[in-house]
C-alpha positions as CSV (number, residue, x, y, z in Angstrom):
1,X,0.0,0.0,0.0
2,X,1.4,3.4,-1.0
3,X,1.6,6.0,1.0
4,X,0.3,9.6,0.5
5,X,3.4,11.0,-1.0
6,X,1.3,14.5,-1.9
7,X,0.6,16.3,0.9
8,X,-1.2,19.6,1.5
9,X,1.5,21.4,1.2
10,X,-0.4,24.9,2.7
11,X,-0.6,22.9,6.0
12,X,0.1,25.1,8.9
13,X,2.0,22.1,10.9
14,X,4.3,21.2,7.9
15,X,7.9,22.1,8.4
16,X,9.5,22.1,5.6
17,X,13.1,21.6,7.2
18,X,11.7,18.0,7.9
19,X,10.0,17.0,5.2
20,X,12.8,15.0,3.7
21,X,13.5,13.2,7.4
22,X,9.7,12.4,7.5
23,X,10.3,11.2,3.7
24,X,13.3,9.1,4.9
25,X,11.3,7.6,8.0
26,X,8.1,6.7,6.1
27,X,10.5,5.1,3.4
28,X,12.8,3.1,6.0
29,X,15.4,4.9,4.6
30,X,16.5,7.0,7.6
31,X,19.7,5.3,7.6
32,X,21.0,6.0,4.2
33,X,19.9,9.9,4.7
34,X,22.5,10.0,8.3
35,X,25.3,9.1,6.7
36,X,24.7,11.1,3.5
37,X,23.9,13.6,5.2
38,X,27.0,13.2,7.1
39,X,29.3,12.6,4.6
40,X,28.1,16.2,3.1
41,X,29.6,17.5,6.1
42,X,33.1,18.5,5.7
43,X,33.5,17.9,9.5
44,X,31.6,14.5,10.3
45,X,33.5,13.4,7.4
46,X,37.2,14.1,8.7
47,X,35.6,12.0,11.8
48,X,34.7,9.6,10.0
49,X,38.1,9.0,8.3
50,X,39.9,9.7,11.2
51,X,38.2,7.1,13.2
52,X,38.7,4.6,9.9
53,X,42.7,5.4,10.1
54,X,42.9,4.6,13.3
55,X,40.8,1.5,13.2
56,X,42.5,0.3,10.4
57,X,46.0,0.9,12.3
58,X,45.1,-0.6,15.1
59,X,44.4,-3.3,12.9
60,X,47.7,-3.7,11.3
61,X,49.8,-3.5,14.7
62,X,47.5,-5.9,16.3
63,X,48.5,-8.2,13.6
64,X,52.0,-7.5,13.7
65,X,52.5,-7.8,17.1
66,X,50.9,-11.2,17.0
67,X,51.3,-12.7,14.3
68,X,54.5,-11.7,12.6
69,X,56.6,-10.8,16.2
């Protein structure tokens, strides 16, 4: 069953800063929208590869240290 995708758009309790999250909810998509959202951010996204270096470090030495030492 489809939802209504056209709403009264001269509805007094419509925000349109969270139309698209409301979209992104009712679509089970709310996931996909964070992280592109996200991403978008110049910011989030030097977090974001910050924390994947490091991971990906920690990675390496642990496998290093125990495996090749």
């Amino acid at each position: 069953m489809e939802m209504n995708a056209e709403k009264d758009q001269s509805d007094q309790t419509d925000w349109k800063g969270l139309r698209e999250i409301d979209r992104a909810i009712s679509e089970n998509r709310l996931t996909s929208y964070s992280w592109k959202k996200a991403w978008a951010d110049r910011w989030a996204r030097a977090v974001i590869l910050t924390a994947a270096i490091f991971l990906i470090g920690f990675v390496v030495f642990v496998i290093i240290q125990d495996v090749i030492l």
